[in-house]
C-alpha positions as CSV (number, residue, x, y, z in Angstrom):
1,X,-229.3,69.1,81.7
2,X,-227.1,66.5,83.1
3,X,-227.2,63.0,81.9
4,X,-228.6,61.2,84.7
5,X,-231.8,64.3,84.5
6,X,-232.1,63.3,81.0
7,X,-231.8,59.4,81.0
8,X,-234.7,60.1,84.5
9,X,-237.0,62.0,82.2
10,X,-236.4,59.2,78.9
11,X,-237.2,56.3,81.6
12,X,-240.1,58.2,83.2
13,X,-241.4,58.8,79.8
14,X,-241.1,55.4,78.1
15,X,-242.4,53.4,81.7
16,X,-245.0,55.5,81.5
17,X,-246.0,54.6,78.2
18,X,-245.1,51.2,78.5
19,X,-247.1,50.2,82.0
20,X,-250.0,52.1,80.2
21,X,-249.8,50.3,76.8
22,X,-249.6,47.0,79.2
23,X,-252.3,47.9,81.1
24,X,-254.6,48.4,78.0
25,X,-253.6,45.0,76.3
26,X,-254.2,43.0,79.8
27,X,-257.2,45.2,80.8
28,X,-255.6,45.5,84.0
29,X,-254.5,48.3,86.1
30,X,-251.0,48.0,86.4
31,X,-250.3,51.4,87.8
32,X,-252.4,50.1,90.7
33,X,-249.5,47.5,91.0
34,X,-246.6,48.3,89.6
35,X,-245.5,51.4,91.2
36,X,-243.3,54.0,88.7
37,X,-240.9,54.4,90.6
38,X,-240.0,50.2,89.8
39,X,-240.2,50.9,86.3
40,X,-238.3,54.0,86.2
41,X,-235.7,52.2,88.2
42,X,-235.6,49.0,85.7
43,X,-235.4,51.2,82.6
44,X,-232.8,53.6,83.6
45,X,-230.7,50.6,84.6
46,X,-231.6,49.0,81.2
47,X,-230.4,52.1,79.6
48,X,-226.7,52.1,82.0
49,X,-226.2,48.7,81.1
50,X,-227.1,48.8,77.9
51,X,-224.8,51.7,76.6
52,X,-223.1,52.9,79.8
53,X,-222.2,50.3,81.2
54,X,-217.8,49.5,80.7
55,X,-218.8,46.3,78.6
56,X,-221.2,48.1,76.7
57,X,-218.4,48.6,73.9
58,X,-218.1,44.9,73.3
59,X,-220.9,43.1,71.1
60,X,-223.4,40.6,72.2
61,X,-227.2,39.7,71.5
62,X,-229.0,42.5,73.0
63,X,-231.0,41.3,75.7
64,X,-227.8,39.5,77.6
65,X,-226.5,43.4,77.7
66,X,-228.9,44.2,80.7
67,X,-230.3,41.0,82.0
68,X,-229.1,37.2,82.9
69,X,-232.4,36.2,81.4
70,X,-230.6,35.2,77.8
71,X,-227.9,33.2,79.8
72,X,-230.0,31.9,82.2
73,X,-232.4,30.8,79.3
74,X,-229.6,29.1,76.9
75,X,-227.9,27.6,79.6
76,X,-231.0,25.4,81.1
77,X,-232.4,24.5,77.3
78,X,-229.7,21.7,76.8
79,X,-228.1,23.3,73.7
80,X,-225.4,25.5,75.3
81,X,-222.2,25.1,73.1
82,X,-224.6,24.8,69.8
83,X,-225.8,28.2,70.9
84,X,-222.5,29.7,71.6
85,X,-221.2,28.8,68.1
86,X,-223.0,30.2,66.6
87,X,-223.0,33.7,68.6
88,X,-219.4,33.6,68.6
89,X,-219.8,33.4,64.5
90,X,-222.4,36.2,64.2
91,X,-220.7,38.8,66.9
92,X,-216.9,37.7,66.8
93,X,-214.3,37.1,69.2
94,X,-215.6,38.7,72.3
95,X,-218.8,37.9,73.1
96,X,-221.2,40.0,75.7
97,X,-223.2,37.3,77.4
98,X,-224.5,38.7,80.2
99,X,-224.1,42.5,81.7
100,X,-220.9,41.7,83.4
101,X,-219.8,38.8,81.8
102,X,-217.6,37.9,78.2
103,X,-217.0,34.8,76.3
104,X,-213.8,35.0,74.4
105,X,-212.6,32.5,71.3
106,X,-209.4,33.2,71.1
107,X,-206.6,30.8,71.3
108,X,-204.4,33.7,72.8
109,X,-206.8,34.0,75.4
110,X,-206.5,30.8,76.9
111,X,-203.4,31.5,78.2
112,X,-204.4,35.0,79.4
113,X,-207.4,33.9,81.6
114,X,-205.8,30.2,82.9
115,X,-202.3,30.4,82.6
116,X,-200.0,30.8,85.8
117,X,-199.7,34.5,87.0
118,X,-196.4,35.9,86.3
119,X,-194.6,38.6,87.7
120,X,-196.7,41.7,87.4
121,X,-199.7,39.7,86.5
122,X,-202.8,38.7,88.7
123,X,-204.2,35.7,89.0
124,X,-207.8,35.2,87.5
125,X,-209.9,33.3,90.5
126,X,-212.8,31.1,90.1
127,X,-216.3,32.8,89.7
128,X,-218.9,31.7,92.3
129,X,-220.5,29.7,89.8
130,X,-218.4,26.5,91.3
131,X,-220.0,27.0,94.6
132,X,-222.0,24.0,94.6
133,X,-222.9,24.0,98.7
134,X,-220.6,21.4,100.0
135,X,-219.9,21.9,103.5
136,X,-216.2,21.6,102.8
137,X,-215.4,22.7,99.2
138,X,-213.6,20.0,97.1
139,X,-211.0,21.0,94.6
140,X,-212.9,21.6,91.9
141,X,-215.3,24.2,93.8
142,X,-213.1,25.9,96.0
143,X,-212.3,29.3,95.3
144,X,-209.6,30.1,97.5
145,X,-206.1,29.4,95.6
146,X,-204.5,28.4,98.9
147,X,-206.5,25.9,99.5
148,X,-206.8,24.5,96.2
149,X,-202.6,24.3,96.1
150,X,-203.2,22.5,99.8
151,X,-205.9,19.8,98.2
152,X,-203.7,19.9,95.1
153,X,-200.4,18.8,97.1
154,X,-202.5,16.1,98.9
155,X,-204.0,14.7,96.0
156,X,-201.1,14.8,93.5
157,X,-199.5,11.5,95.1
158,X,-202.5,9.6,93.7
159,X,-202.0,10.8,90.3
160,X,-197.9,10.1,90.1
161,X,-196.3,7.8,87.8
162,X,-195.9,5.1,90.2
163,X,-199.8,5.4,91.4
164,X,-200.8,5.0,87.9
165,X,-198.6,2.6,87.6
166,X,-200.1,0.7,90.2
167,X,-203.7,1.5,89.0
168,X,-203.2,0.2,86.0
169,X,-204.4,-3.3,87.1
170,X,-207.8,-2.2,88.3
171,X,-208.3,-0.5,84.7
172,X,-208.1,-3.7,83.0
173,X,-210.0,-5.6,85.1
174,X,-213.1,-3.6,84.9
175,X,-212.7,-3.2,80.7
176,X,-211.9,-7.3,80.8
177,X,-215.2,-7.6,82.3
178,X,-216.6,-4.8,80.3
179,X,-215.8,-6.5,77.2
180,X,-217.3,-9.9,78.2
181,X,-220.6,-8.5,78.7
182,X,-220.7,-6.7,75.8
183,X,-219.6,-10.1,73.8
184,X,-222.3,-11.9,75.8
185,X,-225.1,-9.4,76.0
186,X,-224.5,-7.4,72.8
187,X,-224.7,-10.2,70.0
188,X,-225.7,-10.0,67.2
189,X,-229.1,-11.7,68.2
190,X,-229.5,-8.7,70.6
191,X,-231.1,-5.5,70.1
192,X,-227.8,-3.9,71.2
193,X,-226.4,-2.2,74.3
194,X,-227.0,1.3,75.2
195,X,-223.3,2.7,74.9
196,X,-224.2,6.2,77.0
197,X,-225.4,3.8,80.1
198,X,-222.7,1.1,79.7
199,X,-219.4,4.0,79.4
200,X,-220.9,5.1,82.9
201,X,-221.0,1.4,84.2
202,X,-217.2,1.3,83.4
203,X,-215.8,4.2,84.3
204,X,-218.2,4.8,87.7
205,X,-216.9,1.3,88.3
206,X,-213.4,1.8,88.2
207,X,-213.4,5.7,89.7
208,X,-215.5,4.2,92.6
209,X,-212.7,1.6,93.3
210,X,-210.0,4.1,93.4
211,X,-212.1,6.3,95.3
212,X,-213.9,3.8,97.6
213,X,-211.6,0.7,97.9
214,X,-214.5,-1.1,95.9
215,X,-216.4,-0.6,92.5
216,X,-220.2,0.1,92.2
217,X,-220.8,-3.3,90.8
218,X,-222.5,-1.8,88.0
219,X,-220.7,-3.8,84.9
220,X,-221.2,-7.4,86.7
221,X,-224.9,-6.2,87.3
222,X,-225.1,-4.6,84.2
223,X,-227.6,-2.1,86.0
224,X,-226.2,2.0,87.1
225,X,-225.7,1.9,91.0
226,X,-228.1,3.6,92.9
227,X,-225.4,5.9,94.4
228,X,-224.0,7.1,90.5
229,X,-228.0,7.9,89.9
230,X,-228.5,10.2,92.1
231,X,-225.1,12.0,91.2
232,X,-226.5,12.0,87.5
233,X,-230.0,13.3,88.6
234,X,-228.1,15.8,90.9
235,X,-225.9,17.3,88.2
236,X,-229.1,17.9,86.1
237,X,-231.1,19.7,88.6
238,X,-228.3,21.5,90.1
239,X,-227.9,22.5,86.6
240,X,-231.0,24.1,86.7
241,X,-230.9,25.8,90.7
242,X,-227.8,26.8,89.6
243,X,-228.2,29.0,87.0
244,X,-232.1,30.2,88.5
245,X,-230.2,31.3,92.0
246,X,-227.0,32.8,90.8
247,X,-228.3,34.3,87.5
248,X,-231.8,35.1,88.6
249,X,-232.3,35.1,92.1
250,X,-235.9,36.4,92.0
251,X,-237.2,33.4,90.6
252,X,-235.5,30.9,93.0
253,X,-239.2,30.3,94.7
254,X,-239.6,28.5,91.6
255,X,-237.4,26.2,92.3
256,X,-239.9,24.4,94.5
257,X,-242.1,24.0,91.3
258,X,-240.2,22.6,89.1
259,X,-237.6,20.2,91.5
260,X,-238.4,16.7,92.4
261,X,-240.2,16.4,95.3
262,X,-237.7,14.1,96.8
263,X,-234.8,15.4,95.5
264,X,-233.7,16.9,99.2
265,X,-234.1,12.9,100.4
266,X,-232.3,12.2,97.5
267,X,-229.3,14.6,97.9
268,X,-229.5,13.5,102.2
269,X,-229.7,9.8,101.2
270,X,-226.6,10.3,98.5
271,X,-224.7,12.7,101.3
272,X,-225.1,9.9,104.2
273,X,-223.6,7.2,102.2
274,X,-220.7,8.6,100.5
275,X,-220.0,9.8,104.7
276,X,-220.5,5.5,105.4
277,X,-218.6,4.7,102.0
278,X,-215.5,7.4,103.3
279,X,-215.8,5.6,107.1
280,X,-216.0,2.1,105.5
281,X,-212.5,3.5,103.3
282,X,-210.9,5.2,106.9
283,X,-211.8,1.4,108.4
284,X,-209.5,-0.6,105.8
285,X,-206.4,1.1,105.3
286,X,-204.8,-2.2,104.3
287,X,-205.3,-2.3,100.5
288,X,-203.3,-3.8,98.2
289,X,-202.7,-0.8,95.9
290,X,-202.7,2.9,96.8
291,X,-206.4,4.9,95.5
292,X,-206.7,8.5,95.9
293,X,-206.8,8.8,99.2
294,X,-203.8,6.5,100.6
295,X,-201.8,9.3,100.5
296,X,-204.2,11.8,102.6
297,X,-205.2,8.6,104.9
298,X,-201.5,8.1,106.1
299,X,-200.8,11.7,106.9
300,X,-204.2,11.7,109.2
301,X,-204.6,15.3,107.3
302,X,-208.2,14.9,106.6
303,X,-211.9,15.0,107.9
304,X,-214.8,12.5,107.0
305,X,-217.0,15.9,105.1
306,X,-214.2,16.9,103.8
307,X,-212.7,13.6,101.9
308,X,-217.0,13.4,100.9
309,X,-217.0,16.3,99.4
310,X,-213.3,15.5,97.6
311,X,-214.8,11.5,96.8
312,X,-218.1,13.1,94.7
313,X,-215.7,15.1,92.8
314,X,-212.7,13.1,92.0
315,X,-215.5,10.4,90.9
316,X,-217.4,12.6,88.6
317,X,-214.6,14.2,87.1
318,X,-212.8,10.2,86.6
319,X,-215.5,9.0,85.3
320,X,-218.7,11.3,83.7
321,X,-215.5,12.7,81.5
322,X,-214.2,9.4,80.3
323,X,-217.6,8.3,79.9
324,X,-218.2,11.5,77.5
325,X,-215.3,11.4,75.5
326,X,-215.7,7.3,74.6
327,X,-219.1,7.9,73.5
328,X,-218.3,10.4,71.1
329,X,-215.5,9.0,70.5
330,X,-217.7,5.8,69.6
331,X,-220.1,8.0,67.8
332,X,-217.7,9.5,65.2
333,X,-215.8,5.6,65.0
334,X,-219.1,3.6,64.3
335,X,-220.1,6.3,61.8
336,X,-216.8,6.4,60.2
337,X,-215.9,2.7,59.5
338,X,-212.9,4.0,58.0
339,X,-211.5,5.5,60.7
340,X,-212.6,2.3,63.2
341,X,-210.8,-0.2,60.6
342,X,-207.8,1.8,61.0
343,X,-207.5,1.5,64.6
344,X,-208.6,-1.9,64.4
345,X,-205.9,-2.5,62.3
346,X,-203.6,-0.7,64.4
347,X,-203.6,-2.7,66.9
348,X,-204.8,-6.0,65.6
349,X,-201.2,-5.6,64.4
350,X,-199.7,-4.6,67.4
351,X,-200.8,-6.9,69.6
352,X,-200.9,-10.7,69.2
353,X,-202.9,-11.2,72.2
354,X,-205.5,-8.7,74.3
355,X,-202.9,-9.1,77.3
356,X,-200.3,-7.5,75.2
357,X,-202.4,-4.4,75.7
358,X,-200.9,-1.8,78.6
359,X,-200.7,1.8,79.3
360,X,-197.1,1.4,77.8
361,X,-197.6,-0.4,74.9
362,X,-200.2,1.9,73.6
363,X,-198.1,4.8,74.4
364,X,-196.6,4.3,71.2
365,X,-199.4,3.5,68.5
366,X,-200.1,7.0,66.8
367,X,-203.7,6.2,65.3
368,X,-204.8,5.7,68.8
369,X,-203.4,8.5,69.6
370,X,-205.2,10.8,67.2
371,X,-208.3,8.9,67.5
372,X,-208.3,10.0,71.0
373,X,-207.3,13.4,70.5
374,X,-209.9,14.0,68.1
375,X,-212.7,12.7,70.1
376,X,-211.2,15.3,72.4
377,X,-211.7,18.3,69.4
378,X,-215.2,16.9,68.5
379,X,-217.0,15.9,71.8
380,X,-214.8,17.5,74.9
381,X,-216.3,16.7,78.4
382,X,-216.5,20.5,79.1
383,X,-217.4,22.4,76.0
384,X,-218.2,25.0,78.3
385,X,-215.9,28.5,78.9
386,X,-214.6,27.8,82.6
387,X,-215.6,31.1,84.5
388,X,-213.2,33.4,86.0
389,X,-213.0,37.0,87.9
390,X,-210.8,39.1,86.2
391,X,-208.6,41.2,88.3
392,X,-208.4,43.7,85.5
393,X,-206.1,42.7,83.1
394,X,-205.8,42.4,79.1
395,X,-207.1,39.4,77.5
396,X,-206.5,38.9,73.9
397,X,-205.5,42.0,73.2
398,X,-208.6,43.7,75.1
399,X,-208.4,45.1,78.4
400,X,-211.3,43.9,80.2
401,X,-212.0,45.8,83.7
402,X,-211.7,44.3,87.6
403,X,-214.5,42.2,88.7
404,X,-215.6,41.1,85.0
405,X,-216.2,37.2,84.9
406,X,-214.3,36.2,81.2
407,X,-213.9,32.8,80.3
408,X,-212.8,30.6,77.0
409,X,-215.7,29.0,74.8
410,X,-214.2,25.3,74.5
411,X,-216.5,24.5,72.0
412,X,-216.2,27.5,70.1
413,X,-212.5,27.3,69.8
414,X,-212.3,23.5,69.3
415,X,-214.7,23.8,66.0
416,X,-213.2,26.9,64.7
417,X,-212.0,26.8,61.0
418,X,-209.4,29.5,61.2
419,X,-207.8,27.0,63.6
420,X,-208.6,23.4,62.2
421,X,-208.8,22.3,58.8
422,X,-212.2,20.7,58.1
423,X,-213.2,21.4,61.5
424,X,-216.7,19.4,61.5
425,X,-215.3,16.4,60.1
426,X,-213.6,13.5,62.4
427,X,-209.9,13.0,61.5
428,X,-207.4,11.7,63.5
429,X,-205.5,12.2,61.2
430,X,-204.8,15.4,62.1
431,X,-203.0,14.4,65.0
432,X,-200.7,12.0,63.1
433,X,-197.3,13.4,61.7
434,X,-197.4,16.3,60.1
435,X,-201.1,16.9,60.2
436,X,-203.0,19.4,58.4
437,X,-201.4,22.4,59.6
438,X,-204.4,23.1,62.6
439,X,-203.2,25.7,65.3
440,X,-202.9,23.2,68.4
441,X,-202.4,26.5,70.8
442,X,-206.6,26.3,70.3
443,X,-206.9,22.6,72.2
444,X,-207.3,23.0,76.0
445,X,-209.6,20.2,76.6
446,X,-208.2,19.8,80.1
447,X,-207.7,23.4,80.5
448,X,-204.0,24.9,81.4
449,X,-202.5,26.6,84.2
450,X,-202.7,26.2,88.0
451,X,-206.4,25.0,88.0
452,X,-206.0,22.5,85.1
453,X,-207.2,18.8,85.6
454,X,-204.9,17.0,87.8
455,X,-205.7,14.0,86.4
456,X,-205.0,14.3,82.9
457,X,-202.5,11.4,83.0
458,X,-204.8,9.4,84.4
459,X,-207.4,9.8,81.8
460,X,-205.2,8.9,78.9
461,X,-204.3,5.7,80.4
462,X,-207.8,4.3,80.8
463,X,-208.5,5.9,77.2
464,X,-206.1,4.0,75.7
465,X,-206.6,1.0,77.0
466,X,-210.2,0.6,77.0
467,X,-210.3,2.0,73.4
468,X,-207.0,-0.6,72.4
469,X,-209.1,-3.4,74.0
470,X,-212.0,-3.0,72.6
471,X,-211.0,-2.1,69.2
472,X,-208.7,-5.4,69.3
473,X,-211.7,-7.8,70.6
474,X,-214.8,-6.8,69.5
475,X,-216.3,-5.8,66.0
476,X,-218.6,-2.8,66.8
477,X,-222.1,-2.2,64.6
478,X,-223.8,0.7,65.2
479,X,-227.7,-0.2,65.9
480,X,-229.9,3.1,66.1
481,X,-228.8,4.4,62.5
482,X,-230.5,7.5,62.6
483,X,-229.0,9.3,65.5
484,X,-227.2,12.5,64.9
485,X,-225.2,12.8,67.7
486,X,-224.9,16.9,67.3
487,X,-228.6,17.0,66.8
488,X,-229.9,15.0,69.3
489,X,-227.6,15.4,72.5
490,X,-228.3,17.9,75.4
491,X,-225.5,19.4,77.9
492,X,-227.0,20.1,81.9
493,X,-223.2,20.9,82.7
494,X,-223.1,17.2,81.8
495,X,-223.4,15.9,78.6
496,X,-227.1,13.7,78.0
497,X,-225.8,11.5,75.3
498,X,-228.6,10.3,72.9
499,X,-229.6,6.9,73.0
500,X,-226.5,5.3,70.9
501,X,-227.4,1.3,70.9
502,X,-224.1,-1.1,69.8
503,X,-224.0,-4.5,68.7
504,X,-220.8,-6.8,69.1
505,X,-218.9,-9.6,67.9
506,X,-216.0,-11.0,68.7
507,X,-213.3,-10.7,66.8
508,X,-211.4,-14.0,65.4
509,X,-208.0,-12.6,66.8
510,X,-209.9,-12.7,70.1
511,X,-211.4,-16.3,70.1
512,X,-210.0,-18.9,72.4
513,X,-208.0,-21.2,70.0
């Protein structure tokens, strides 16, 4: 007997018993509905999957071996990267996640999946899990590596030294303002400021500006901008119609069930005024300072859906990130007062006065540094693996077959103790001098390669000086004691922070004489 007779003649015995078993518990007829063939089908590709299948020699919780269901379900529940820790402990390395997919955590395979191809190797192409429905793909969701080198030339004038330079101003405007209403509204005779909702004020403030020409208005008004809402409220949903359509595409009727009613409006409201926000941009080309579109305006190289698509991108990424990382970053600070009176005193030291405070001078201050390196570790805006096609190729020392999706578990590897000493614990430390030893070939928290974040440099700067400033002005207390950050926040491709309330006073350095 051949083994696709004998796996028929297991699958037609076991749906049999199975829809009959049903049947009797339900007091339904389901042979009247579910036809055997259906059954037969799903069981026999259960069984391929399952222990046929070219993964099936890799490890994995059982029911991702032969259905998205297990993915799909772990993704949408909020607790993603928690989840993946702790599979990556119980099975190891290489991970089975879904029946054609594998989570590695593996320093060595960061480089394998995102590094540049060399000669004799293939690249390793983006999954269509980045296909978001743009009409003109951005360069974060396009696929095709030609065109993401095109948008990649055309954007990388924005992110040069002498652009940063130049954006340097508009930084420190928006955190000198930040820091006044914090002083002012977050008193000790307040009941605090939520932190999660005032990072995005800031940094949806200053990314609009170099986007837009002009800010969102958001830290004067103290209030998120209509236009940033419905880009949060979109990321969460899409979170959801994401993983339903491209993980299980037989339940995407549900979709109209569980979505807002007027999320569509929403998303044609949003879509309309980024176009009259880009047109507004085209109109006034005479700016004092260069943004990140200058460079594409000038060379005429451009369309209006196009530089749309590119604006909701380059804003999320420059500013939901840099929002993340300063309120873990806060987080591990306020519940480490050690670790906040050190970089207090660092640059309490440094600086005699808050306008000493530049991308330059902090360059230098090594606390600061390893502050913000750990908050990297601890909290990384994408603790997510970053999905790729492989082209059949060895990863890690494991050859994983053509049309596979692989990626890197961030999280995984950025809390793993055979790479960091006291991995759970906050210590920038680590990053000063010598260290502790820690295997930094494990931190990617911009990824690597042709694909990683173009605005890395970028990212640094406004982390160091909002984190310099405020540390040197304000005295931070910590209002809603009880929160666990690991406990209570959620990820929907963005992180939810919990509710994370700050008080402030200002410090005696930072009073007018």
């Amino acid at each position: 007997m051949s083994i696709v007779s004998l796996l028929w003649f297991i699958a037609t015995a076991v749906s049999d018993v199975f829809v009959r078993n049903l049947s009797a518990v339900l007091n339904i007829d389901l042979m009247g509905i579910i036809s055997e063939q259906s059954v037969v089908y799903l069981v026999c590709k259960a069984v391929y999957l399952k222990w046929f299948h070219p993964l099936a020699k890799f490890p994995g919780p059982p029911l991702a071996a032969i259905s998205d269901v297990w993915y799909a379900f772990h993704w949408t529940g909020g607790r993603w990267p928690f989840v993946m820790e702790k599979i990556h402990q119980k099975y190891g390395d290489v991970v089975r996640v879904a029946p054609n997919e594998l989570s590695f955590a593996t320093a060595a395979a960061y480089k394998d999946i995102y590094g540049h191809a060399t000669k004799g190797k293939k690249q390793f192409l983006k999954s269509s899990w980045y296909e978001n429905g743009d009409p003109v793909p951005g360069i974060v969701s396009t696929r095709d590596p030609a065109d993401h080198a095109r948008q990649r030339r055309s954007l990388a004038h924005a992110f040069s030294t002498n652009s940063l330079r130049d954006q340097e101003d508009l930084i420190h405007t928006y955190t000198d303002l930040f820091i006044t209403q914090l002083a002012k509204h977050g008193g000790q005779s307040s009941e605090g400021i939520n932190m999660p909702e005032a990072f995005h004020w800031l940094t949806f403030d200053i990314a609009g500006h170099l986007a837009f020409g002009e800010s969102f208005g958001a830290v004067a008004s103290m209030r998120t901008n209509y236009w940033v809402s419905i880009i949060i409220d979109g990321v969460f949903f899409g979170n959801i119609a994401n993983a339903l359509k491209k993980r299980l595409p037989l339940l995407t009727p549900l979709l109209l069930l569980i979505m807002p009613k007027d999320l569509k409006r929403k998303y044609i409201t949003h879509r309309q005024l980024t176009l009259e926000k880009i047109q507004k941009r085209i109109n006034n080309q005479q700016l004092d300072r260069d943004d990140f579109f200058s460079h594409i305006l000038k060379k005429g190289d451009y369309t209006n859906e196009g530089l749309a698509s590119q604006a909701g991108t380059l804003i999320i990424a420059g500013s939901d990130t840099t929002s993340s990382f300063l309120n873990g970053v806060f987080y591990y600070l306020v519940t480490n007062p050690d670790k906040l009176s050190k970089l207090q005193s660092e640059v309490r030291t440094a600086f005699n006065d808050m306008s000493e405070i530049t991308g330059a001078s902090t360059a230098t201050l090594p606390y600061i540094h390893g502050v913000i390196e750990e908050g990297l570790r601890l909290t990384p805006p994408a603790p997510f693996g970053l999905a790729r096609i492989s082209p059949g190729a060895d990863i890690a020392g494991h050859f994983v077959p053509a049309g596979v999706t692989v990626s890197v578990d961030h999280w995984s590897t950025l809390h793993d103790p055979r790479y960091w000493y006291d991995a759970a614990s906050f210590l920038p430390e680590r990053w000063v001098g010598d260290g502790f030893g820690d295997e930094k070939a494990a931190f990617h928290p911009f990824s690597l390669g042709p694909r990683g974040c173009l605005g890395i440099n970028l990212a640094y700067l406004e982390a160091r000086i909002i984190l310099a400033k405020l540390a040197w002005a304000l005295d931070w207390e910590l209002v809603d004691a009880d929160v666990d950050w690991k406990r209570d926040a959620r990820l929907y491709t963005l992180w939810h922070h919990p509710r994370m309330r700050g008080r402030f006073n200002v410090h005696d350095q930072a009073r007018p004489n």
